[in-house]
N, C-alpha and C positions, 0 to 999 in steps of 0.2 A: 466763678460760676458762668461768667461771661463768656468763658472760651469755651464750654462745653453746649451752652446753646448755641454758638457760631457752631461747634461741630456739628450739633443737628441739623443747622444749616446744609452743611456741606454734602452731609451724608443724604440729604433729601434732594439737595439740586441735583446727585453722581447718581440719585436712583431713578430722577426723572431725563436725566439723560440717556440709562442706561435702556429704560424702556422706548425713549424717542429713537434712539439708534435702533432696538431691536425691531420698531417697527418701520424705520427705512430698510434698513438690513431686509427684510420681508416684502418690499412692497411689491413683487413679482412671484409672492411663493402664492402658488391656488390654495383656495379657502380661507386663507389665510384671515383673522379677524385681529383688527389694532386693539393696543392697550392705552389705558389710563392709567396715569401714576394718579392718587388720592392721598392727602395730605390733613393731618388734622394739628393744634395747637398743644403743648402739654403747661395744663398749670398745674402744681403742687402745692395744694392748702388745705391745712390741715381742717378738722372737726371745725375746730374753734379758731380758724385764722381769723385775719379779715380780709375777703376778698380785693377791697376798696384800693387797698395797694400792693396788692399781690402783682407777681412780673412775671411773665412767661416765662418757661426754661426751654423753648426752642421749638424744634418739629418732630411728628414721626410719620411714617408712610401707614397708614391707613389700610389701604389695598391698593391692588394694582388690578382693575379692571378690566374684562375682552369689551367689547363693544361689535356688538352681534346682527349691527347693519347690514344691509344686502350690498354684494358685489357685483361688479357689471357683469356680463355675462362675452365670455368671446367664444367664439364659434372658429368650430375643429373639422379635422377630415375624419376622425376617429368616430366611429358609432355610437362606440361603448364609452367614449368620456359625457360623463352627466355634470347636470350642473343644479341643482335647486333655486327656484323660483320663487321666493317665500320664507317662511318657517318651517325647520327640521333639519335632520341631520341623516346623513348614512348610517346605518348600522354595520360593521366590520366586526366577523372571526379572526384571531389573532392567526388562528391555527385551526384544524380541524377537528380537533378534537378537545380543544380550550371552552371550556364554559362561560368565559368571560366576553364582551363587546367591549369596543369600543368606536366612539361618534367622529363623525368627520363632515366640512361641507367640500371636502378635495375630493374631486370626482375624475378625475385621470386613473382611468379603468382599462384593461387586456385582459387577454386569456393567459395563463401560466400553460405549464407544459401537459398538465391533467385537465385544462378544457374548462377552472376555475374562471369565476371573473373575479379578478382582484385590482388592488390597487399597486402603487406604485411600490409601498413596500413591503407585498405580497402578504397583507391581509385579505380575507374571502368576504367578498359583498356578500349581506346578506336579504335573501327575498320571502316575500310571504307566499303560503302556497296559494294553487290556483285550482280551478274546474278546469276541463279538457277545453270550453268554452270560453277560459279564459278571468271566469267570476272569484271574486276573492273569499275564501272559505274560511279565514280566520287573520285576525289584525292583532293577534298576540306573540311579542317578539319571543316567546318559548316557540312558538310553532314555527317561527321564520330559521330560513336553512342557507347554507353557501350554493352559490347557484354554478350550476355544471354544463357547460355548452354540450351537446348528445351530442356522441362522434359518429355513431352510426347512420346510415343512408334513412330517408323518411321512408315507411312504411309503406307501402304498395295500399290501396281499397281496391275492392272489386265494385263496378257497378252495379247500384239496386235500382238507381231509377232516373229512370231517361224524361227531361217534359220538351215537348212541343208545341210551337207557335208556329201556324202559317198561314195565308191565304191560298184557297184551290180558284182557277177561274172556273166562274158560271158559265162560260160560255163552251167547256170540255164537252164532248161527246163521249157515248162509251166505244170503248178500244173496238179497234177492226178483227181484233182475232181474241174471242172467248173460247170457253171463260178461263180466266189468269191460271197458269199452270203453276203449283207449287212445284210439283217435283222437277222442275229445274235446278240447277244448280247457278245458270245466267238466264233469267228468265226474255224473253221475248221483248222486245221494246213496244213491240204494235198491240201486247198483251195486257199495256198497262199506262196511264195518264200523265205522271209524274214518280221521281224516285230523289230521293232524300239519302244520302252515307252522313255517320257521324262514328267518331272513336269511342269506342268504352273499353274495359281496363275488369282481366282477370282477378284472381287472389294474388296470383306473383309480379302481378304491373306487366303483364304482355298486351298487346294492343291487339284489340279485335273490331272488325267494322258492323257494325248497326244498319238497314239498307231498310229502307221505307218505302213500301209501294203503293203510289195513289188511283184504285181504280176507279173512275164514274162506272155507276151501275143505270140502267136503262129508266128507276126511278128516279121523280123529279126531286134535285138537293142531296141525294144519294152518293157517298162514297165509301168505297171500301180500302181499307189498309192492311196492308202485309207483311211484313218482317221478317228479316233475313240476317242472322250472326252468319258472317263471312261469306261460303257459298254451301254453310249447311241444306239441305233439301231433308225434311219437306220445308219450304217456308210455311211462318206461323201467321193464322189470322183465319179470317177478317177480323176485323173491329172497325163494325158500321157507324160512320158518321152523317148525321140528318141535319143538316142545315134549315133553315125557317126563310119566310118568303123576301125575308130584311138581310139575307145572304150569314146571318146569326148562328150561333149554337146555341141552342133553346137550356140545356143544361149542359152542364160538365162534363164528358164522358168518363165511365168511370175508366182504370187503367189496364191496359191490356199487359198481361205476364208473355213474358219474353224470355226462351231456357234454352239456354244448351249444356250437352250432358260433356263429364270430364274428359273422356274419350273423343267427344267431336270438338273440343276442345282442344287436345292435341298439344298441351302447355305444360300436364302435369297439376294444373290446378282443376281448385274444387268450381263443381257447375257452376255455371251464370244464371241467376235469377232475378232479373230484369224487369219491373215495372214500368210501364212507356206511357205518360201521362199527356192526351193534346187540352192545351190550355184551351179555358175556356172561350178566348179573346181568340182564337182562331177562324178565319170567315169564308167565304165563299162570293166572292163579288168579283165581277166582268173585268178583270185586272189578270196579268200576269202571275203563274208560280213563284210565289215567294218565302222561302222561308224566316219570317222576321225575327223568331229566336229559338235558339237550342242549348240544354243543358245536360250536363250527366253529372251523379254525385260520386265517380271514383279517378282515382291518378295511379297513375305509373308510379315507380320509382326513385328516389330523388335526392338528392345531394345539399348537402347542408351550403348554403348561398351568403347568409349574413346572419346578423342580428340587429335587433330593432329597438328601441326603447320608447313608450309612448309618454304621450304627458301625463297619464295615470300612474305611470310606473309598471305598466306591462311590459315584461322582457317575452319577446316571441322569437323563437327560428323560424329564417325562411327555408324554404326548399325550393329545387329546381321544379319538381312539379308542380307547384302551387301555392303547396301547404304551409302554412302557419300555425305554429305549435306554440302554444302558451307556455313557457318554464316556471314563472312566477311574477311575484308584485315586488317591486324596492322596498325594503321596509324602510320606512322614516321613523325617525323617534325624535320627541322632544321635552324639554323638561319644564316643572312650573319655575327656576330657576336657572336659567342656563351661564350667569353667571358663576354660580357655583359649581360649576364641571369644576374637574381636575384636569389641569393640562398634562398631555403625557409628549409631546413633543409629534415631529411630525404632522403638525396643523388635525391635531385628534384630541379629544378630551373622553374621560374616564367618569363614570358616575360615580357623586359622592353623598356625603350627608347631607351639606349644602342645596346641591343641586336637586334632591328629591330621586324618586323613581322615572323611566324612562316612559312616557307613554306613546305606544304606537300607532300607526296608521295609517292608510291610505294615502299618498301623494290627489290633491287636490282637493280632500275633501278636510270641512272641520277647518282647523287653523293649518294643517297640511299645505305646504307651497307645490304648486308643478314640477314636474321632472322634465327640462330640457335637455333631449338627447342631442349627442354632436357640441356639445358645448360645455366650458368651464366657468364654474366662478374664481374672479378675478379678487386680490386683494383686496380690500377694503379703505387701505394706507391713503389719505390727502395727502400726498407729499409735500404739498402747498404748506399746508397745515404744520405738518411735522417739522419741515422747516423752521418757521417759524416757532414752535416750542422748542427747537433745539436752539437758536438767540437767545429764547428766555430762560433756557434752564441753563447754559454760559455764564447770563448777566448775573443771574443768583447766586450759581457758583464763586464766582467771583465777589459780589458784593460779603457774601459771609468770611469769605478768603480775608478779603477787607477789611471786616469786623473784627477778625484773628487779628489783625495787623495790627489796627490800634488797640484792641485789648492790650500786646504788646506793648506797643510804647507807651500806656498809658501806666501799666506795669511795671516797667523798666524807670518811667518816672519815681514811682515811688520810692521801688528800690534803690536810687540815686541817691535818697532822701540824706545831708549831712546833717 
């Protein structure tokens, strides 16, 4: 009996070695989460033994546990390598058309040859969907999808609406040659006080200029404004601005509409209808022309530039013209159990009985950890540590080896016996 509980010896020290190797073996693989060998006692007594001098009959392995501590975090040149900051895990498509996930915290992420982000062994990230603004419209991993980098150029806007901030001086006179001639197509300089160009952008992203003209009119705090897409005539306007005696605008103006038709247009796209908004924070004080801000809400044209990953788990394209376009959210999932994953190899585990159902969510919010873009999680491995149980699961080994030994000669005694 003696030698078969030395074997459970044996077999428990080669198991706790097995996993101390497997977790040196690793200590450089991302995501990677260390194991515990767990060891428990076996005694064998019957209903009605007596405890009192019962002997153990050796060891068995228990479980061998993940230990699901966070790993430092190293930082990449790569965009798209993530790293989790917290609790969760990645959710990964096997395939595109597999019904199944599977979880990961290995966030060494590319694009494949379809524009896919995936991982290292070409599983499809997957993300929750989003609003065009970017808001998360549902946190249920049925809704979340493989997420596709758009190969196509960003979409052209046309501009709707122009706002203005400036100051006019108080001290301007009205022009020497009245009154301001629309039907120019270069209006007169002596015609007019000040002039404003800004770009605004057709339906096909062609660029056209905006041109603002500031007349002082013969009343006092009076200005008149003019507009001009390109060197259309007639120009559009006025839109009378009354300044207050504090060089103020007493209210907002409302916005003056700004059109040109597809033909003066000359692009092929559809008219421009342009709203031209001057902010109310505009003044009129004994200072220099200045324009302090200008905005338009459309862009050109535009070429896909990067991608971006936020701490929320927002994946955005950039473009060369400005735009940032929401694709989706990371989907994180976590379990009440996360020791009871099933390992499926590859630093990924598999939902089981044990482990419960996946519950999804948000990157930061809840028990959700952040999403560190540009960066991996590192092992989890003390080497220090594994070290040091690899001594101890040696000495054990050994000791039971030992055991065998003199069980041996103790046996060999016997059998001597004349």
């Amino acid at each position: 009996m003696s030698f078969n509980t030395s074997i459970t010896g044996l077999n428990a020290a080669q198991k706790d070695l097995d996993v101390t190797s497997n977790n040196i073996a690793n200590a450089n693989s991302t995501g990677f989460k260390s194991s515990r060998a767990q060891f428990g006692d076996i005694y064998a007594v019957s209903a009605y033994g007596n405890s009192k001098t019962a002997t153990g009959q050796g060891v068995l392995t228990e479980a061998v546990q993940q230990q699901f501590t966070q790993g430092s975090l190293q930082f990449t040149n790569n965009s798209l390598d993530l790293a989790i900051s917290g609790q969760g895990f990645f959710t990964f498509q096997p395939t595109l058309d597999s019904l199944q996930s599977v979880y990961s915290r290995a966030g060494a992420l590319g694009a494949n040859k379809d524009g896919f982000i995936v991982n290292t062994n070409g599983q499809y990230l997957k993300a929750l969907p989003v609003s065009a603004n970017g808001t998360l419209q549902s946190t249920s991993l049925a809704s979340a999808k493989p997420i596709q980098l758009p190969v196509a150029a960003g979409a052209p806007k046309a501009t709707t609406l122009v706002t203005q901030s400036f100051n006019l001086p108080a001290s301007a006179t009205v022009p020497t040659v009245t009154p301001f001639d629309t039907t120019q197509a270069t209006p007169d300089p002596a015609s007019y006080t000040q002039a404003n160009s800004q770009q605004v952008y057709d339906s096909l992203g062609n660029t056209h200029t905006l041109t603002s003209y500031y007349v002082k009119t013969a009343n006092p705090n009076e200005w008149n404004v003019y507009y001009q897409v390109d060197t259309q005539t007639p120009i559009q306007g006025p839109s009378t601005l009354t300044f207050d005696a504090n060089g103020q605008l007493p209210t907002t103006p409302a916005p003056f509409a700004v059109t040109a038709t597809a033909a003066s247009l000359g692009t092929g796209a559809a008219p421009l209808n342009i709203n031209v908004q001057t902010q109310g924070d505009s003044t009129q004080y004994n200072a220099p022309f200045n324009m302090a801000a200008q905005s338009q809400d459309g862009n050109t044209t535009g070429q896909l530039t990067g991608v971006s990953v936020g701490s929320n788990g927002l994946i955005q394209a950039s473009y060369s013209n400005g735009q940032n376009i929401p694709l989706g959210m990371v989907a994180l999932a976590n379990f009440s159990n996360p020791q009871g994953l099933k390992q499926v190899g590859n630093n990924s585990w598999a939902e089981s009985v044990d482990s419960g159902a996946p519950t999804a969510g948000q990157p930061g919010t809840g028990t959700f950890g952040l999403i560190q873009g540009g960066a991996l999680e590192q092992s989890n491995v003390d080497l220090t540590q594994q070290l040091v149980n690899l001594i101890t699961a040696q000495r054990n080994f050994q000791a039971n080896a030992q055991a065998i030994q003199t069980d041996k000669t103790a046996t060999d005694s016997v059998i001597n016996i004349r």
